[in-house]
N, C-alpha and C positions, 0 to 999 in steps of 0.2 A: 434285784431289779433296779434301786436304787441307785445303787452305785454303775449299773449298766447306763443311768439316764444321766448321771455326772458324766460318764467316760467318754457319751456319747455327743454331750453337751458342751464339753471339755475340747472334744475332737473335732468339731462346729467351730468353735472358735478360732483354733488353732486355724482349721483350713480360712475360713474369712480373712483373719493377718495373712495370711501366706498368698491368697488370690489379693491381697491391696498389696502388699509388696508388692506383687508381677506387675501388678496393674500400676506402682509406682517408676517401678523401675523402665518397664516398656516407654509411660510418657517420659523419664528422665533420656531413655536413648533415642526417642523425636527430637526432644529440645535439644540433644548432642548434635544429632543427624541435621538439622536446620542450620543449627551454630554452624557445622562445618560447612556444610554448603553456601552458606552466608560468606564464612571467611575466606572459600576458595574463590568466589567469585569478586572477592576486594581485592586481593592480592593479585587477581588475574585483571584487575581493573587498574592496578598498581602497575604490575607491570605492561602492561600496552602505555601507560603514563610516560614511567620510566624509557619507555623504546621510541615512543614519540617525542621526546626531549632529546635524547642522544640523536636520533634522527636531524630536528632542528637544527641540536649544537652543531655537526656535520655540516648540513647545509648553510649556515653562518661562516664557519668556518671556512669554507668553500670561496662562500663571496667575499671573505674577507682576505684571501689570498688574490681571486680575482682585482679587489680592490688595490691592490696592495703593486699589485703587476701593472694594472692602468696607470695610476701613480707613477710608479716608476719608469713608464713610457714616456709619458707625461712629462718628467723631470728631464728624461734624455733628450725628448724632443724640443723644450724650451733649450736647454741646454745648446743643441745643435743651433737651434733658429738665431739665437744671442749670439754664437760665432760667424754664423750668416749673414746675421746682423751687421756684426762689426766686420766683415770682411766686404759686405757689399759698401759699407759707411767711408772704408778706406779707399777702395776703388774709386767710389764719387768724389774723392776727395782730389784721387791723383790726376780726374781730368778735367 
């Protein structure tokens, strides 16, 4: 009987370890499950980041070609007026 109240006390314990492992391991696959979901939503915070900058760059980019065209109107039309200029300066001159 003795040794039935070891085997039995024996095999008590055993299941105790074995119910706090599960019990360990289930809160270790929460704290996974959170981690992960934590990281996917950084990385998905990351990239809306990333696509709203490239966006930006785009739109910079844009106005800086726009700018760049003004400019260069800009330049032609001085350009023309200064011939204008001197052609209307020569006219006055010749009457």
């Amino acid at each position: 009987m003795n040794r039935i109240a070891g085997i039995v006390s024996k095999s008590r314990a055993i299941t105790a370890e074995v119910v706090e492992s599960i019990n360990q391991v289930q809160q270790l696959t929460k704290q996974g499950k959170r981690q992960s979901e934590e990281s996917s939503k950084l990385f998905s915070s990351i990239l809306m980041s990333v696509q709203s900058s490239a966006d930006r760059m785009m739109s910079a980019e844009k106005e800086m070609k726009l700018l760049s065209m003004t400019i260069g109107s800009i330049r032609e039309a001085t350009s023309e007026a200064a011939v204008s200029a001197g052609n209307f300066k020569e006219s006055t001159e010749r009457m």
